[in-house]
Structure formats: C-alpha cells, structure tokens
C-alpha positions in Angstrom: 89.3 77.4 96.9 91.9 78.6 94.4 94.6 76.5 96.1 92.1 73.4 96.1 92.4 74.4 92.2 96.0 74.4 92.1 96.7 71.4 94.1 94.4 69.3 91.6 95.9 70.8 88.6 99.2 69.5 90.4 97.7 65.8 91.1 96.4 65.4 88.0 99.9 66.5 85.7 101.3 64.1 87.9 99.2 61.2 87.0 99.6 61.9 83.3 103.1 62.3 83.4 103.0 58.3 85.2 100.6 57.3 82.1 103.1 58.7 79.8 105.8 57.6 81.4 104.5 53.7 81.8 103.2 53.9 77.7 105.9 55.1 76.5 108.0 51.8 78.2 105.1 49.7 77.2 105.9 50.4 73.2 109.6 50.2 73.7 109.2 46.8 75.3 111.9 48.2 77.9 112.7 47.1 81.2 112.4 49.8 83.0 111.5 53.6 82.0 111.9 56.2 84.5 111.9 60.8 84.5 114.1 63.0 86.5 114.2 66.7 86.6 117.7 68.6 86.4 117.6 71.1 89.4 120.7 72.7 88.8 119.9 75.3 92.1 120.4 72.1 94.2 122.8 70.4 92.3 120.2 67.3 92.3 118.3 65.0 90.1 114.3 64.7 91.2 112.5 61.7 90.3 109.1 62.4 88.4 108.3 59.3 87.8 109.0 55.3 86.9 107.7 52.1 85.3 109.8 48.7 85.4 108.9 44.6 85.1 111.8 44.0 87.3 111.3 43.4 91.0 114.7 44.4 92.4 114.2 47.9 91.2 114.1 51.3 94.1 114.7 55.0 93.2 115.8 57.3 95.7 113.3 60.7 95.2 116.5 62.9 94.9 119.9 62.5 94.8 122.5 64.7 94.5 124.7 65.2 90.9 127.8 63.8 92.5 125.8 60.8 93.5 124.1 59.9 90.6 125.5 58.3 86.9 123.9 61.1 85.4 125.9 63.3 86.6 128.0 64.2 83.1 124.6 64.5 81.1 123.2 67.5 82.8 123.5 69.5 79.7 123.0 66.4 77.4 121.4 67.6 73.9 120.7 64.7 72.0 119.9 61.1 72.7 122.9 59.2 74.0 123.3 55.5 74.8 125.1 53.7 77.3 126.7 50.4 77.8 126.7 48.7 81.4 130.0 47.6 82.0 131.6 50.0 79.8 130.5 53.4 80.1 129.3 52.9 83.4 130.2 50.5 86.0 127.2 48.4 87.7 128.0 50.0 90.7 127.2 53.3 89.7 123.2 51.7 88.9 122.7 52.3 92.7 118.2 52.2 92.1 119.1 48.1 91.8 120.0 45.8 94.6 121.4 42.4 94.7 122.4 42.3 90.9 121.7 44.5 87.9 119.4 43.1 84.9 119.4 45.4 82.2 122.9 45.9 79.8 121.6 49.2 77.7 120.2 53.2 79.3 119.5 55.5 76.8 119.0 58.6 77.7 116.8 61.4 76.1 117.1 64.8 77.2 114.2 67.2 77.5 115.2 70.9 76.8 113.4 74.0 77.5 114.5 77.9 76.6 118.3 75.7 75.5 118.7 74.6 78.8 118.1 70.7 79.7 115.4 70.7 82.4 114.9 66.6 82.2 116.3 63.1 81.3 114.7 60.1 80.9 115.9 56.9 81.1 115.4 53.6 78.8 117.4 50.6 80.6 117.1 46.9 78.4 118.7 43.9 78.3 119.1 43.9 74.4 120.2 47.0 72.4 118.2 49.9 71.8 118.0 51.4 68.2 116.7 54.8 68.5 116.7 55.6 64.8 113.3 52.4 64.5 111.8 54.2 67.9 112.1 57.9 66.8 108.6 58.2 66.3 107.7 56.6 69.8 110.3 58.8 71.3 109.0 62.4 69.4 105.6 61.1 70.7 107.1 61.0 74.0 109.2 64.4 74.1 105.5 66.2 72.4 103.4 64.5 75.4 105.7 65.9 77.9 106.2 69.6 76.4 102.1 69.7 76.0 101.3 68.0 79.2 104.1 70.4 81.0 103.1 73.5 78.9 99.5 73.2 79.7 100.1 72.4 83.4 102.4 76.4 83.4 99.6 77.9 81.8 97.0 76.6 84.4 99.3 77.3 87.6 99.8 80.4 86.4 96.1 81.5 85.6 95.4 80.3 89.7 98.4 82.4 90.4 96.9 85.8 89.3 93.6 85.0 90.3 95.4 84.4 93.9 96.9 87.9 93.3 93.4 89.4 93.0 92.2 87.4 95.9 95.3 88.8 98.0 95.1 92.6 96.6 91.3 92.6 97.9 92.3 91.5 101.0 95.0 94.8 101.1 92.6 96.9 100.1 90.2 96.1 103.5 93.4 96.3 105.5 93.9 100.1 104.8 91.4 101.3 107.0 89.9 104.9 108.2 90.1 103.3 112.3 94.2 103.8 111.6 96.1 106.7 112.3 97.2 108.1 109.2 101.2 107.0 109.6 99.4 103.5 110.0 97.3 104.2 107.0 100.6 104.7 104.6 102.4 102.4 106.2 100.0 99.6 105.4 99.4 101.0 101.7 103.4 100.4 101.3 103.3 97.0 102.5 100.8 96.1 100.0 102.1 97.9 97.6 105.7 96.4 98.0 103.9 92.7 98.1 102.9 93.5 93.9 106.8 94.3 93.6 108.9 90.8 93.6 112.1 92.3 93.4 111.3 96.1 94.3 110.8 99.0 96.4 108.1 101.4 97.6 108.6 104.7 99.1 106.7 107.6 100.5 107.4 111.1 100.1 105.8 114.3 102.3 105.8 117.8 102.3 107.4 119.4 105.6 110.2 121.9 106.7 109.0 123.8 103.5 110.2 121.2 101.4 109.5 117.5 100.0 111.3 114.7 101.6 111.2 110.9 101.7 109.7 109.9 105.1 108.6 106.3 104.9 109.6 102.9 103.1 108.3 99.3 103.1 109.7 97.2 105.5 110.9 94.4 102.7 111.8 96.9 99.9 115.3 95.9 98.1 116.0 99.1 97.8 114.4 102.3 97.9 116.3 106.1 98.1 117.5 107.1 101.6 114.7 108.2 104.2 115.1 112.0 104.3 115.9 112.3 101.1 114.7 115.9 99.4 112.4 115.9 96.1 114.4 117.6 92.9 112.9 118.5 89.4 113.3 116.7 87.1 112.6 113.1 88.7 109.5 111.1 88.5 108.3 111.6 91.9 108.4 115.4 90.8 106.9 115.1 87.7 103.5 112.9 89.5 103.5 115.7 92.5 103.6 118.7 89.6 100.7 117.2 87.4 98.5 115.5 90.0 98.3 112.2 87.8 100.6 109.1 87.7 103.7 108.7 86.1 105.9 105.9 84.7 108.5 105.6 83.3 111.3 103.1 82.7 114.6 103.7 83.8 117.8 104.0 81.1 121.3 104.5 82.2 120.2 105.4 85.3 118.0 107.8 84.6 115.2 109.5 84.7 115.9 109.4 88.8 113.0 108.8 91.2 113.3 111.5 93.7 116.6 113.3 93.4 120.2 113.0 91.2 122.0 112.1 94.0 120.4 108.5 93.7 123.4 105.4 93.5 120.8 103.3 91.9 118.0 103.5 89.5 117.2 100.7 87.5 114.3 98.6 85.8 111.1 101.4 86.2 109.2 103.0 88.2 105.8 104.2 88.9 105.1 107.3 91.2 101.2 108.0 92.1 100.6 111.6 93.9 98.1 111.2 97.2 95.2 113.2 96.8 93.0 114.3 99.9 90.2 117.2 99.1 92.0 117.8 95.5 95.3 118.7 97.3 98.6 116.9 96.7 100.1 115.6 100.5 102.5 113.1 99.2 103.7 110.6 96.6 104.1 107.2 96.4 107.0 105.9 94.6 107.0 102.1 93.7 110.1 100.5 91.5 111.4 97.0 90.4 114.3 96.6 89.2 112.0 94.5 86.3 110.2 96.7 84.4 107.9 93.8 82.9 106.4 93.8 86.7 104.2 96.9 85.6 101.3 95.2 83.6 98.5 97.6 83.5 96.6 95.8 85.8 99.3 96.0 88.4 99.3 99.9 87.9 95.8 99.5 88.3 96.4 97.9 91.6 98.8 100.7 92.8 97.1 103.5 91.9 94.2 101.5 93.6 95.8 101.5 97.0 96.7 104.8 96.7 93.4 106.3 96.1 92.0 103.7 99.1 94.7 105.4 101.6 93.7 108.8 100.5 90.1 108.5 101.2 90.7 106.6 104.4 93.0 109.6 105.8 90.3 111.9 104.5 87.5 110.5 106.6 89.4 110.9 109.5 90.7 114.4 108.5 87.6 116.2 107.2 88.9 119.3 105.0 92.3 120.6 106.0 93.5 124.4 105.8 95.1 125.3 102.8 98.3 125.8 104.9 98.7 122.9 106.7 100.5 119.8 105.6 99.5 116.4 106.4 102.2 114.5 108.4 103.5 118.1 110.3 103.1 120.0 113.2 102.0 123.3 113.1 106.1 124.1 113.0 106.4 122.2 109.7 108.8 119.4 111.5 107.2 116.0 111.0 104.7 114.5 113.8 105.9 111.3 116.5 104.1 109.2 114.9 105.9 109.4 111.5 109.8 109.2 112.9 108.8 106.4 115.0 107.2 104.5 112.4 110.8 105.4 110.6 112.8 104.1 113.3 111.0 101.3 113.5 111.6 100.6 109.9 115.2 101.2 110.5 115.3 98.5 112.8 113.6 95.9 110.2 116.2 97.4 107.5 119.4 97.1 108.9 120.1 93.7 107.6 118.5 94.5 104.0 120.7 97.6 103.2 124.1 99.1 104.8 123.1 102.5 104.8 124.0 104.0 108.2 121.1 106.0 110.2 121.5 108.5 112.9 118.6 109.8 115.9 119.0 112.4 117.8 117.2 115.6 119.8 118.4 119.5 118.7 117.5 121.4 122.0 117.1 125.2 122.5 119.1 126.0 125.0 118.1 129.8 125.9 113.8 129.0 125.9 113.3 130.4 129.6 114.8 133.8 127.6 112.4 133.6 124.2 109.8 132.6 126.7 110.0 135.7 128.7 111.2 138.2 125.6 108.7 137.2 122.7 105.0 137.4 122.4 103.2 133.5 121.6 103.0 134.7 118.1 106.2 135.6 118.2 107.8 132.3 119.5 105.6 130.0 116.9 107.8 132.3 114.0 110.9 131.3 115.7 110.1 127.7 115.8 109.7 127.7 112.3 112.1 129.8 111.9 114.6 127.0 113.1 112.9 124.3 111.8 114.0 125.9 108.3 117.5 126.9 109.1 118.6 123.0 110.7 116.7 121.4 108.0 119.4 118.5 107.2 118.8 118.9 103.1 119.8 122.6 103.4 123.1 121.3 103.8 123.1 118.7 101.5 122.4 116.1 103.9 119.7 113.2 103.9 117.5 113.3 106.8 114.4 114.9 108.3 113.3 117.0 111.4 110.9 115.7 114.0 108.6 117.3 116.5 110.2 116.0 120.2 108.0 119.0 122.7 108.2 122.7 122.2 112.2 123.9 121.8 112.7 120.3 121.3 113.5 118.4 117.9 114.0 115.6 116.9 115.7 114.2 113.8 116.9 111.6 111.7 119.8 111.4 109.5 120.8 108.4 107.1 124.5 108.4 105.6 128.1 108.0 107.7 129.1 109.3 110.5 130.9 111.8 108.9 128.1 113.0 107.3 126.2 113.5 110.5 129.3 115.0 112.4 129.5 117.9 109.9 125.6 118.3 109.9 125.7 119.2 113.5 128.9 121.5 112.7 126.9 123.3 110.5 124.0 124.0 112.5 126.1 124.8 115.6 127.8 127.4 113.1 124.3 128.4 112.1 123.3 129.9 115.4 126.6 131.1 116.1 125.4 134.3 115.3 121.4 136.1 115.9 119.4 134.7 113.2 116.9 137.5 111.5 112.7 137.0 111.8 111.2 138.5 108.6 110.6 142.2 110.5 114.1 142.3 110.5 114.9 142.2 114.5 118.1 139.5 115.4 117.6 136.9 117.8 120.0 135.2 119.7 119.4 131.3 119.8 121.2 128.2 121.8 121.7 124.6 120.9 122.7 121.2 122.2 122.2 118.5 120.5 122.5 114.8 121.7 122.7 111.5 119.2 122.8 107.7 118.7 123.4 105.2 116.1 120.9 103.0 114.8 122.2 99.1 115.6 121.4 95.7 114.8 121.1 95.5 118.9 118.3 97.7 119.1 114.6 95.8 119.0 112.1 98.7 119.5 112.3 102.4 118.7 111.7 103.1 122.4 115.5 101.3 122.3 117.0 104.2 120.6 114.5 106.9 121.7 115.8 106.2 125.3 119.9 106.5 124.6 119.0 109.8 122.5 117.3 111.5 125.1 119.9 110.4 127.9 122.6 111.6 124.8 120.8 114.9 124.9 120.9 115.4 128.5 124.4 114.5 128.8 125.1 116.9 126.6 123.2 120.0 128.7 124.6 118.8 132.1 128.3 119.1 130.7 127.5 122.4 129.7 126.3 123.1 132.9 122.6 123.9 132.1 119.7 123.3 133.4 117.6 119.9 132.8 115.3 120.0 130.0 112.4 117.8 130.2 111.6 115.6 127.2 
C-alpha cells in the first residue's frame, strides 16, 4: 500500500516536471527545452525531461560526462550561453541527426545545498536575451525547487511510515517458539536494520564476568566478540542502573564496553535486558551518525529489547538467583551461543579484518579427578578452571564455551600472536596444583587443540570438525588416551 503511495507520488512529480518543462519552452518561444540531472556518483547526465517543434530531435536517457557537451558545466553557477559553431561544434549536439537547427543553448543551472544537481537547456535559432526572460526563468527555477521540495517531503513521510510498517514486522519475528540465542540473535538483526551505518552488540554475564558474546551479522563495526565489560563505559553505566543510556561519543570517548576500543565514534545507545527484574545482558547499538537516534528510533530499540526479554522469559519461567542466562551450570557459555558466534564469524570475515580463533582446552588427568573427588567436588573444579583460563584474565579478547564435561571450548578474536601466548599462559597456569577454596591443591592437565577462522569455511560445523581433530592430534602425540567429544 505504502509503495502504491510512493510510486504515485513518483508518477505524478514526473508529469509536472514534463508540464513545466513544455510551459516554460512555450513562453520562451524556444525550439527545444529539455532537464538533465548531474549525477556526479556516475559521472552521467540523466534526462528528466524534454519539449521541442523540431522533428529530427532524440535524447539518449543517460550519457556519460565525457560524452556529453555539458560536460564543462557540471558546476555551472549562473546562466551561461552558447554559440553553435563557436563554443561548441555541431558535432558535439549528438540528440540531433541529419543536420542541426538551432544556433543558441542557454543553460541554467539548478543548485541545491551549493552544489549543482541540474541543467536545463534552451536551444533557438535566434538569440536568447536572458536579462527580458528573467522573470520566466525565476518562474521556472521556483516551480522546480517547489515541485522537487514537495516531492522530498512526501517520499520521505512514505519512508518512515515504511519504517513503522517494517519495525512491526520485527517485532512478531522475535518469538517465545525460538531458543533464546535465536531470540537475541533476531533482536540484533532488527535492531542493526534501524542503524544505516552502525552496529549492534550483545553483551552476557559468564565466567564471573561480562563479555561481548554476539553481534549483528551486517554491523560496520561493533567491539571484538569476547570482549570484557569495564566501568566507566556505557554498556556499564545501562547494566549498573537498569535503564537506558545514551550518549554521544567525543574524542573517542565515553567507550561502549571497555578502553581498549580502536573506535568509537558518532553515539551510542546501550539498553540492559531485563527478565524477572534481573539484569542478563545489554544491548549496545551505535552509528557512527548520531542524528540516527531520534526518540522514536530509541523508542524502537528499547522496544525490541523489552519484546526479546519477555519472549526468553516465557520460555524460562523464574530463574535462580545464581544462574546466568546464556551459561552452564560451570559459568562457560552454552553450544548454542558459540555456534551462533562462529557462524557470525563466518558472515564477518569480509566486513572486518579482525582475526578469530576456535579451539577445545581438554583435561587431561579426568579418569584421576573422577576417581579422587566427590561430584560436588568436581562441579567446584570445573568452575574452578573455567575462572582461571578465562581469556580476559590475561588481557585477551575471547570467551569460554561448554564442549562435554573436562571439555571447553573457546573463542579468541585478535592475531595469532595473541592467541599463541593465551595458551602459554594457561599451560603455565596449571603448571603447578591450583588451590579450591578449603585450601587442598589439585593437580590438573591440559591440551589444547585450535583452528583459524577462514573465508573457506561455510558452516560452523566446518571449523567445529578441524578443532576437534586439532584437539585429538594433540592428545595422541602426547601419547594419551582418546577423549570423546
């Protein structure tokens, strides 16, 4: 309906702009009359429209600057005229065939914001003077600007009720049947679709800490998956008082999630995810143009937010207090999540060059925890571990998964450098017994197998597959026994 609107809008400026056009050649008694745009992005002149007496007349719908005898009057300011024959060969006059009639084009520019968007042509056989048709020719240039302005005005009042028609739609796609990765997921696609020339990010409590777990699949740019919440940043501020915040973005700063950000520009608007009055992540949403944030597009954000929060809910019922919502009971983030990361990977690698890592940390000695430590026990160490390899402990980007029991996965975005001397550290971690809170020292054993993130790979399963096969290379060199994951 509303592009039924739009398309008539379009029809109809089109027919007034041929009614100018042929009036306006009607009281210069000219020859011919005709409008072309400037499109300077494609170096070409578009025909709007034409009116002519002459029979041998036929304008190409484009041509390109080089082509056309226009070409030096792109930036033309004021009304210029030009002789046939002297400023212009005939030849150049390529919309006639078999001989050319008229002897005089004058050319009046049409500007807009001090760039010149249009040029119309008056071609006659006898001498223009403009100074005894300047009223006929300000009646001209006011017709256009009114006709034009009017025309703006109405596409873009069908654009934004398009945009409420498309944020509805959103809203129904965010449903309680999804899993609750599926859930976010879809709220930052919509989301991201309100943000021309932005990003939107998710951020979720696990390992005992707050990291950035999910973005948008067409976000410009958004801070690195894995990424840990500081103070001080927006997202922090929205998680600490339960409410939205905005803010825009001055040399740099305020950051969005932490100070280690390369970029922060234009503003950005962080909205906390609420499910039974408890805080289980934020959504951060930027653009690098801050006039994107009219109310009614916060309005819209904070909208999808709330609609994710109470489909999740549905599904959830009330959660313990202790329990976070994208974890296991270890505090390492569920499948579901780090596939749904990989797969974003995958549909990133040609929007950003940030480098990503996947891989599987293994406990080597778990037939000896197994038969030493009570099931109580062993759930402790889990955690225990999940803590000490936590990539932002060592100033890394990344996050844990949950692979099977004494099995973890991760994900790591930066160079390989940076995830060489992340599994350094961790190997030099449990290079000695690690302490449990009673105080008793336990001995643990890692291996760890990896793979890089390529434009190659198609699917997650892709990359699951050579980690796994990584990880099991790595246990049979040492002479260990297979572990199934």
């Amino acid at each position: 309906m509303i592009r039924n609107r739009e398309d008539k809008a379009l029809r109809e400026f089109k027919h007034l702009l041929d009614d100018i056009v042929y009036l306006f050649r009607k009281s210069l008694n000219a020859e011919t009359v005709y409008l072309n745009w400037v499109n300077r992005s494609r170096e070409q002149f578009v025909l709007e429209s034409n009116s002519t007496t002459l029979p041998n007349v036929m304008f190409q719908d484009r041509a390109l600057f080089k082509n056309h005898f226009l070409e030096p009057f792109t930036g033309l300011s004021h009304i210029r005229q030009l002789v046939v024959g002297k400023d212009l060969p005939e030849s150049s006059l390529k919309h006639y065939y078999d001989f050319v009639p008229v002897k005089y084009i004058t050319v009046v520019p049409f500007k807009n914001n001090g760039e010149t968007v249009a040029l119309t042509c008056i071609e006659t056989d006898e001498e223009l003077d403009s100074s005894e048709c300047e009223q006929e020719i300000s009646a001209y240039k006011n017709a256009i600007t009114n006709v034009l302005n009017t025309y703006l005005e109405l596409t873009d009042l069908y654009k934004d009720q398009q945009n409420w028609t498309d944020y509805e739609e959103g809203l129904r796609k965010i449903s309680p049947r999804l899993h609750r990765v599926d859930i976010i997921d879809k709220m930052l696609t919509e989301v991201q679709r309100l943000l021309p020339t932005g990003s939107a990010s998710f951020l979720a409590r696990g390992m005992e800490s707050w990291v950035n777990v999910l973005t948008a699949k067409f976000s410009n740019y958004s801070p690195p998956v894995g990424l840990a919440l500081e103070e001080k940043t927006i997202a922090y501020d929205a998680l600490h008082k339960g409410i939205p915040e905005f803010a825009i973005h001055f040399n740099q700063n305020p950051k969005q999630v932490s100070r280690s950000e390369n970029k922060t520009e234009g503003a950005t608007y962080a909205v906390p995810l609420l499910i039974n009055e408890r805080r289980h992540g934020v959504l951060v949403a930027n653009d690098v143009n801050p006039l994107v944030f009219k109310e009614s597009t916060k309005h819209q954000i904070s909208n999808l937010v709330r609609m994710a929060s109470f489909a999740i809910q549905i599904n959830l019922g009330k959660l313990p207090v202790d329990q976070d919502l994208l974890t296991t009971d270890y505090g390492n983030f569920i499948p579901d999540l780090w596939e749904k990361t990989l797969e974003r990977n995958i549909d990133r690698l040609n929007l950003d060059n940030t480098r990503s890592w996947f891989g599987y940390v293994a406990i080597d000695n778990m037939q000896t925890l197994r038969s030493r430590y009570r099931l109580e026990d062993l759930r402790k160490i889990q955690k225990l571990i999940i803590k000490k390899i936590n990539p932002s402990g060592f100033g890394t980007t990344g996050y844990i998964g949950f692979g099977s029991d004494y099995v973890y996965s991760y994900i790591i975005q930066g160079s390989e450098k940076d995830h060489e001397n992340w599994i350094k550290m961790i190997y030099n971690e449990f290079s000695k017994p690690v302490s449990l809170n009673d105080g008793r020292n336990i001995a643990i054993e890692i291996s760890t197998g990896a793979t890089e993130i390529d434009p190659g790979d198609e699917e997650a399963h892709d990359i699951i597959t050579r980690a796994k096969k990584s990880l099991s290379d790595a246990l049979r060199g040492e002479q260990k026994k297979s572990l199934r994951i």
